[in-house]
C-alpha positions, 0 to 999 in steps of 0.5 A: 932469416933476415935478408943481408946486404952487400955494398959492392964498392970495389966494382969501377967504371972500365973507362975513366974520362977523367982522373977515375970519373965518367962522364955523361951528358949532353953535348952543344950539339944537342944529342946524347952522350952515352958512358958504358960500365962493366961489372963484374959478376956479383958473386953472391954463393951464400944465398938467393938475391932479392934486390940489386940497387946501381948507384951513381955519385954525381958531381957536375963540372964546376965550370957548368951550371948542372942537370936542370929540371926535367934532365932524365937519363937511362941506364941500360942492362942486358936489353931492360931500360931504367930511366932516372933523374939528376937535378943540381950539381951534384946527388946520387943516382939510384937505379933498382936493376930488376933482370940484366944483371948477372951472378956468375959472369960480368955484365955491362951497363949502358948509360945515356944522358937525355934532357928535355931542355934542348939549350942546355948544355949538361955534363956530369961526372960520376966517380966509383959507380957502385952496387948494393945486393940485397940477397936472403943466405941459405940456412942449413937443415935440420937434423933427422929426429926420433930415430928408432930401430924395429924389430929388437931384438931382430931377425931377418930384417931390421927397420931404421926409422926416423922423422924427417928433418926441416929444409934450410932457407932456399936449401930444401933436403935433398937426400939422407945419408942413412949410416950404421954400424955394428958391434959384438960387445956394445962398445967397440963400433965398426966403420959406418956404412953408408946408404943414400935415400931420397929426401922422401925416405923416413925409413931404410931397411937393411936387406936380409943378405947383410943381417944373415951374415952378421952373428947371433947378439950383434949390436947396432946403431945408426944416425942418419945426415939431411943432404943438402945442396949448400951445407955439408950433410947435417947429422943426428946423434947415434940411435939407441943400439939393438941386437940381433936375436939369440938363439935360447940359452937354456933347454927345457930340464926335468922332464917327467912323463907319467903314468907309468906304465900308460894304459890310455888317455893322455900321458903327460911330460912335465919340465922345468922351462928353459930360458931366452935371453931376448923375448922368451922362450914361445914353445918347444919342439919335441920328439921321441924315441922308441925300445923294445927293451928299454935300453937299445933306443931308435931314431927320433920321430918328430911330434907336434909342438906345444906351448911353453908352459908345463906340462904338456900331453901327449896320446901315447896310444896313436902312435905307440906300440903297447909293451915298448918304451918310448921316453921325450926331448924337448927344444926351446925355440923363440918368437922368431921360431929360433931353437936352443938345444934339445933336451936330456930325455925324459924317464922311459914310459913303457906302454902297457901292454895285456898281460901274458896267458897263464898255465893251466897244468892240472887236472891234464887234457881230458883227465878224469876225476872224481870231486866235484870240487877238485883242485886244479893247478895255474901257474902265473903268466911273468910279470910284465908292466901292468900295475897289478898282476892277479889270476882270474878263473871260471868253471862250469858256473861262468862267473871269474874269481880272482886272487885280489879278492877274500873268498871263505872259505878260501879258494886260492893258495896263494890268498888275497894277492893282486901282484903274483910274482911271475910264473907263481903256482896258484892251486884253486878249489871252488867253494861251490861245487856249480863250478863243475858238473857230471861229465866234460868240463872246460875250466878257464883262466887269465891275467888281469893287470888292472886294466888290460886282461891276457888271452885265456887259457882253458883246460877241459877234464872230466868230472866223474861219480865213482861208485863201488860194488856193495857201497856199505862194507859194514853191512852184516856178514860183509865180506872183502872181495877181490872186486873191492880192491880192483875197482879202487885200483883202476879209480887210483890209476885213473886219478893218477893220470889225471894229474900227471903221474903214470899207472901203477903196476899193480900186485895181482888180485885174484878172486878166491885165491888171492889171500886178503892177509897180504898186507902189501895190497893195500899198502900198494893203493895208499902209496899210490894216493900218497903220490897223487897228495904228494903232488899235489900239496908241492904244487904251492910251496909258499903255502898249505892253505888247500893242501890234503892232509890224511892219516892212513888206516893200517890194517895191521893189528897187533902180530897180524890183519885185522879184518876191521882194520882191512875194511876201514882202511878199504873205506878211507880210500873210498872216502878219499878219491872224490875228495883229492 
């Protein structure tokens, strides 16, 4: 800025010789004459004084001739002397004052006439002495610039930059004046806060212990002022306004998890992301919950957290228990590591478990029969969470044969059936007789529910050949003999036990007393096998497909026994027995 001047013209002589004039001067007596000035301060408070000029209007007394040639005189200021000249009758003297002078308080000026021309005699008169500052003003700085807020949204700290503003002429920066303010809605602004900083500063954060009070959204904005030592502070405008980061609004929904029932591997929870109204949801934290019965659930257990994109896994079988249900939460949480609310929980998964060990009910522990193919009865384990639900068995020849799977001819009841109902009856008859043999037989069964198997069950029973006394009752001249009748006895009571039912009480046979006319003795035995039939189509009430179906032989003809009906009636119960 251009330097300014200032006439000081109001500052006067402090002794006045002659109406308002000073004089200086040599006397006849040829030494010196000296004046003295005092001025008052020069007052300059705008700026930096680079020149201070004193200046002396002369007018000579009209009765003497003036300053001659070679006249020098002084003018003293605070100890430093400045010699200048006056020729003629009148001009004006001027002196550069460069120390002595004083801003702030008054300062005198010694004057003293010299002359180097001793016969002269000289005197002058100076009127209004004056002074002429020459000074540079003080400019004011420049505003801070660039303002900007970091983090936005924030946290826990928020960082107020800006670029420093420029120093006024001879008026450096000498501190900011850092103030901002809040809002709840973006427009009602509370009262600035102020926070001084050195002129260094191009940055203030605001400490953590204020940001922690303030809610979640909350609006600020500041400017910031250069502090200076002769201008009041010079402000920015406001900053653009930024917020204090909200927690996410919206949970994660729909959450699936599958398969169901989980057997291994990864099981999956897929979800319809929540949302955040400031950077966006950055992951979840999850969670889940444990039932025995998938009703009366456990406390929360923590799981690792995932990503934010759908779906997400997790391995049921580190922590699970197979046959419990387990089912999921979710809670959104942002940059900050902020969270939103948990989640409704995802459907219940129940964890597979093997499937429950079937029953074998008959032929009974240690029972004895005679096919070698006989029918043996399982009943089903109660379904629980596999996908299927199939009865497996094995006999003699240790190869398993399952109800998922067609045989001819058919060896299950129930046929081709992967999903038996809970405790189903399931009648099996190997179509190969390998899968017994003469003796002790260990026969074996278990569930399979298309992953896991249950225990198995086994079941020993004997398997017997049964022979008669004269095998031919054809033969010529063949006669029935008690022996016939008793050995079928003891082999029905046998069989009988065999599947669960008690002995019969038989009618006596005697040998060559009891008559064979009496009819009630081979009734007795064919009741006695219709029993063991019976029992045996009933076990599988939802089918026929291995039910024993037989017509009896009655050995009456006409008004009395027929000795060819008795046989043939012997014979049909021989026939049967291996064949149940």
């Amino acid at each position: 800025m251009a330097a300014k001047t200032v006439n000081k013209s109001s500052i006067v002589c402090s002794r006045i010789p002659k109406a308002g004039w000073m004089t200086i001067g040599k006397s006849s007596s040829g030494t010196n004459q000296n004046a003295q000035v005092t001025f008052p301060a020069l007052g300059i408070s705008d700026g930096i004084i680079t020149q201070v000029d004193l200046y002396m209007p002369w007018d000579n007394d009209a009765a003497n001739e003036g300053f001659q040639a070679g006249t020098t005189h002084q003018a003293t200021v605070g100890g430093n002397v400045y010699d200048y000249h006056i020729e003629g009758r009148s001009g004006t003297a001027q002196v550069v004052l460069a120390a002595g002078w004083s801003n702030t308080t008054s300062f005198v000026v010694d004057l003293r006439g010299k002359s180097s021309n001793s016969n002269s005699t000289s005197k002058g008169y100076s009127q209004n002495p004056y002074i002429v500052v020459t000074y540079t003003p003080y400019t004011p700085p420049t505003a801070p610039a660039n303002l900007s807020q970091s983090p936005n949204p924030f946290e826990t700290a928020l960082r107020l930059s800006w670029t420093r503003g420029s120093d006024g002429t001879n008026n450096p920066i000498t501190g900011y004046d850092v103030r901002y303010q809040t809002s709840n809605d973006g427009s009602n602004w509370s009262s600035e806060t102020s926070v001084i900083v050195s002129a260094s500063a191009e940055y203030y954060d605001i400490p953590s212990s204020t940001i922690s009070g303030w809610e979640r959204g909350m609006y600020v904005r500041f400017r910031v002022g250069s502090v200076s030592a002769y201008f009041s502070t010079v402000y920015s405008d406001y900053s653009s306004s930024v917020r204090k980061n909200r927690a996410p609004a919206g949970t994660a929904t729909s959450l699936s998890a599958s398969p169901s029932p989980y057997i291994s591997g990864n099981l999956s929870i897929s979800f319809t992301a929540g949302s955040d109204p400031d950077n966006g949801v950055s992951g979840y934290h999850t969670k889940y919950q444990e039932s025995a019965d998938g009703a009366s659930w456990g406390g929360d257990v923590g799981l690792p957290d995932v990503g934010a994109s759908s779906p997400w896994t997790t391995n049921l079988a580190s922590y699970g228990v197979q046959g419990r249900y387990y089912r999921f939460y979710m809670q959104p949480y942002d940059p900050f590591g902020v969270a939103g609310p948990w989640s409704s929980p995802s459907n219940a998964v129940q964890y597979n478990a093997p499937p429950l060990t079937p029953t074998i009910n008959c032929p009974v522990a240690g029972g004895t029969v005679y096919n070698r193919t006989p029918r043996i009865l399982c009943t089903a384990a109660a379904a629980n969470d596999g996908p299927k639900h199939t009865l497996k068995v094995k006999g003699a020849r240790g190869t398993y044969m399952s109800t998922d799977v067609s045989y001819t001819p058919a060896v299950f009841s129930c046929g081709v059936n992967d999903t038996l109902a809970s405790q189903r009856k399931v009648v099996f008859r190997s179509n190969v007789t390998d899968d017994t043999v003469v003796g002790s037989n260990t026969f074996y069964a278990r569930m399979y529910d298309g992953t896991l198997y249950s225990n198995e069950a086994s079941r020993q029973f004997n398997v017997a050949t049964l022979t008669f006394t004269d095998p031919n009752l054809s033969a010529p001249n063949m006669r029935i003999r008690a022996v016939h009748v008793t050995e079928l006895q003891t082999a029905i009571n046998t069989l009988r036990a065999a599947y669960g039912l008690g002995a019969v009480s038989w009618k006596t046979v005697t040998p060559n007393v009891t008559k064979i006319a009496d009819v009630t003795i081979i009734e007795q035995m064919q009741q006695a096998v219709a029993e063991i039939i019976s029992k045996i189509n009933g076990w599988d009430s939802g089918s026929t497909t291995l039910d024993i179906s037989v017509t009896w032989v009655s050995p009456v003809e006409g008004e009395g026994v027929s000795g060819a009906k008795l046989r043939q009636a012997i014979e049909q119960l021989r026939a049967l027995l291996p064949a149940i």
